[in-house]
C-alpha positions as CSV (number, residue, x, y, z in Angstrom):
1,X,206.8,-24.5,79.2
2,X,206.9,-28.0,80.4
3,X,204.8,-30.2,82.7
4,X,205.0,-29.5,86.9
5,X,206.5,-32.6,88.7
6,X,203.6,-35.0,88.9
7,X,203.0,-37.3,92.3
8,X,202.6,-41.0,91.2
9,X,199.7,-42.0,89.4
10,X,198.4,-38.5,88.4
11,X,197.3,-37.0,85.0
12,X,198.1,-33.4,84.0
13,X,195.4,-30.9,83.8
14,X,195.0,-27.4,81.7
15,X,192.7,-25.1,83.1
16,X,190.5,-24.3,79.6
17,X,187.5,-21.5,80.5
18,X,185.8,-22.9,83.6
19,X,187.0,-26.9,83.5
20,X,190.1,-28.6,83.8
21,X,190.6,-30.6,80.6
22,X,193.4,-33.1,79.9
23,X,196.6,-32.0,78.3
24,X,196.5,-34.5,75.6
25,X,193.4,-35.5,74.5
26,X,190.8,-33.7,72.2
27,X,187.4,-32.0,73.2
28,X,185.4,-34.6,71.5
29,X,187.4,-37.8,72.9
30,X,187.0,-36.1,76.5
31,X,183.4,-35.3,76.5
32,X,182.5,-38.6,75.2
33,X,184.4,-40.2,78.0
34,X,182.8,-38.1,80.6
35,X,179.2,-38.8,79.7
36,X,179.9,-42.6,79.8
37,X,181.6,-42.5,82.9
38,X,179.3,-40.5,84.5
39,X,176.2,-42.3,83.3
40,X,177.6,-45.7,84.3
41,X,178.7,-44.6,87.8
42,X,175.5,-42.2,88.9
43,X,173.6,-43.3,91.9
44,X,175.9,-46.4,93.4
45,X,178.3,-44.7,95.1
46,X,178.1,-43.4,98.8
47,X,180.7,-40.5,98.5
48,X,179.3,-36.8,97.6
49,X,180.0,-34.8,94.3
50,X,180.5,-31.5,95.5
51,X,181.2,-28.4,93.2
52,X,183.0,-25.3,93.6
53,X,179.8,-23.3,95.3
54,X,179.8,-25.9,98.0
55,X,183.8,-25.4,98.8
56,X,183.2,-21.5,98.5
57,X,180.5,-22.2,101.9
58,X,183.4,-24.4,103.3
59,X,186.3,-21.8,102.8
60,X,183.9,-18.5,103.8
61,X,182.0,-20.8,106.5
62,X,183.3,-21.8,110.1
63,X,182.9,-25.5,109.7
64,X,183.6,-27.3,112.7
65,X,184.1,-30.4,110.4
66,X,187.0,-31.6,108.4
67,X,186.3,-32.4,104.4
68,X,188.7,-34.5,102.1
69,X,188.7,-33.5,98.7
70,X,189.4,-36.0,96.2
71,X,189.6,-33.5,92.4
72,X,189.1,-35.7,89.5
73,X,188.3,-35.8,86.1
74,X,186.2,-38.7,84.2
75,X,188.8,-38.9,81.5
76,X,191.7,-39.9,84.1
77,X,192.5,-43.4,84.1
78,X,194.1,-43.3,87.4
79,X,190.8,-41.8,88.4
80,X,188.4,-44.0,87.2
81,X,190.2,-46.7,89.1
82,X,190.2,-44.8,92.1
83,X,187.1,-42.8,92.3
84,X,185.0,-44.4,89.8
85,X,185.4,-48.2,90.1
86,X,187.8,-50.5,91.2
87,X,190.0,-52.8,89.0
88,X,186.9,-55.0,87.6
89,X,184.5,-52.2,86.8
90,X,182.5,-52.0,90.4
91,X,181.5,-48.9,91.7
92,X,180.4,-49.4,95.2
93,X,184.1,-51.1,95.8
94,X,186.3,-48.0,94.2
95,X,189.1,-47.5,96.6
96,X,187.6,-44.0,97.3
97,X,184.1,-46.1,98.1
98,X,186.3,-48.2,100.7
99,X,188.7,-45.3,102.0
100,X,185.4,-43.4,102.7
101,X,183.6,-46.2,104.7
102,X,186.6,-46.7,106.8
103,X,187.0,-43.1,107.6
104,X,183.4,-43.0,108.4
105,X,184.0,-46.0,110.8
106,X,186.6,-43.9,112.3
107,X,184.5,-40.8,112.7
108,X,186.9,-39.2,110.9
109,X,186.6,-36.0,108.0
110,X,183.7,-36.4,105.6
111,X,185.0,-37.7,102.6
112,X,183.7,-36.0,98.8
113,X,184.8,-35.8,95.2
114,X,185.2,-32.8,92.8
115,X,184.4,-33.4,89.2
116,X,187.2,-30.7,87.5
117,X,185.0,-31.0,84.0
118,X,181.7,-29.8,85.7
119,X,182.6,-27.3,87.7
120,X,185.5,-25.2,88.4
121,X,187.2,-25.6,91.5
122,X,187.9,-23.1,93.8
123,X,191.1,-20.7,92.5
124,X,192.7,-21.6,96.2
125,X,193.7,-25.2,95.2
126,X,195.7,-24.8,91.6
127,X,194.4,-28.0,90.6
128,X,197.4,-29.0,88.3
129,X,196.8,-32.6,88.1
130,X,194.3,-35.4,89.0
131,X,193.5,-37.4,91.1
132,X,194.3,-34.4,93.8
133,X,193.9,-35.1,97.7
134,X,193.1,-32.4,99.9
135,X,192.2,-31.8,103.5
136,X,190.3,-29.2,104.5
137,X,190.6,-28.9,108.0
138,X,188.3,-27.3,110.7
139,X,189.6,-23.7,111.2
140,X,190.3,-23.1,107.6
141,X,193.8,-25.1,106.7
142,X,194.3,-27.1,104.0
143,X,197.0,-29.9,103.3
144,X,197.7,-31.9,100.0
145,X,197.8,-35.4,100.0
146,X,201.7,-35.7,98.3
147,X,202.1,-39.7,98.5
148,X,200.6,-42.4,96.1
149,X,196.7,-42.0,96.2
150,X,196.4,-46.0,95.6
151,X,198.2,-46.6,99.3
152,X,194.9,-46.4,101.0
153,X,196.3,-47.2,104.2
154,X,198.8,-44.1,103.8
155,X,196.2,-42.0,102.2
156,X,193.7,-43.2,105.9
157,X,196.4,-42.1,108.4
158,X,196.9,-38.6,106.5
159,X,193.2,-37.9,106.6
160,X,192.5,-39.7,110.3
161,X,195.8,-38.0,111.8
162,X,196.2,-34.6,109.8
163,X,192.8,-33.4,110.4
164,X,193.5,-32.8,114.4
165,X,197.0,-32.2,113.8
166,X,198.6,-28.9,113.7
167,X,200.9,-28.7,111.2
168,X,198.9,-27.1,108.4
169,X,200.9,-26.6,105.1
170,X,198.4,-23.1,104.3
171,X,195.3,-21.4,105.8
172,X,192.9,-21.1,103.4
173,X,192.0,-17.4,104.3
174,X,195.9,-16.5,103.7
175,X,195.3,-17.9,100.1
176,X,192.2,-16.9,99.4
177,X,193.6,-13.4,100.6
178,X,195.6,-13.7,97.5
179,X,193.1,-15.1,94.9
180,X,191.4,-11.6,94.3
């Protein structure tokens, strides 16, 4: 069985009980770099940790609100560098941290993270891989983010113009339709 096609910059992901956990690395190696990253990241950031109860409310619920979904895991390297820190180690300037204050200027969707080791996301999305962008748009549609998540201006225009546009790529009650 071999590994799906992978956008740039992502790490593979096994769904293992209720968490994603890398496909490489051991139990012990992943938990201890879980812990450090997320006790060296809690409380200086502006963008909400969400789990997979609050996406349940958005699926079932008639949010009038868009919501992008970054899914991550601590243990990604490509994630640490885009939702934990930047480059140099600092939190409050991730490129998540920016892309969410310029979205925010914008009035545009509310912008959140999923940690895939605490909490199991939602069966709709088949996280496969990490860093994973999703929009959930108002009316319940979703669209995955497909390009390079390190393209910030690419990633901003996806989640400024695809949350009024049309051109949904699933509805979430069509998939969740199938999930039971």
């Amino acid at each position: 069985r071999g590994v799906p096609s992978l956008p740039f910059g992502a790490c593979p992901v096994t769904q293992s009980g209720s968490v994603a956990t890398p496909v490489t690395m051991s139990a012990r190696e992943k938990e201890g770099q879980v812990k450090a990253a997320q006790n060296h990241f809690r409380g200086s950031q502006k963008v909400r940790a969400v789990g997979g109860a609050d996406l349940e409310k958005f699926i079932g619920g008639d949010s009038k609100e868009s919501m992008l979904v970054t899914f991550y895991a601590p243990w990604c390297g490509h994630c640490k560098h885009f939702v934990l820190s930047d480059g140099h180690g600092n939190a409050e300037k991730a490129p998540l941290e920016l892309l969410n204050k310029d979205i925010r200027a914008a009035k545009g969707p509310t912008v959140v993270k999923f940690d895939v080791t605490a909490s199991q996301p939602p069966s709709v999305f088949q996280v496969q891989f990490v860093p994973m962008i999703v929009l959930l748009k108002a009316g319940g549609s979703y669209e995955v983010f497909k390009a390079n998540p390190n393209d910030l201006e690419s990633l901003k225009t996806f989640a400024l113009g695809a949350a009024t546009g049309s051109n949904a790529t699933a509805s979430l009650a069509q998939v969740g339709a199938h999930r039971a």
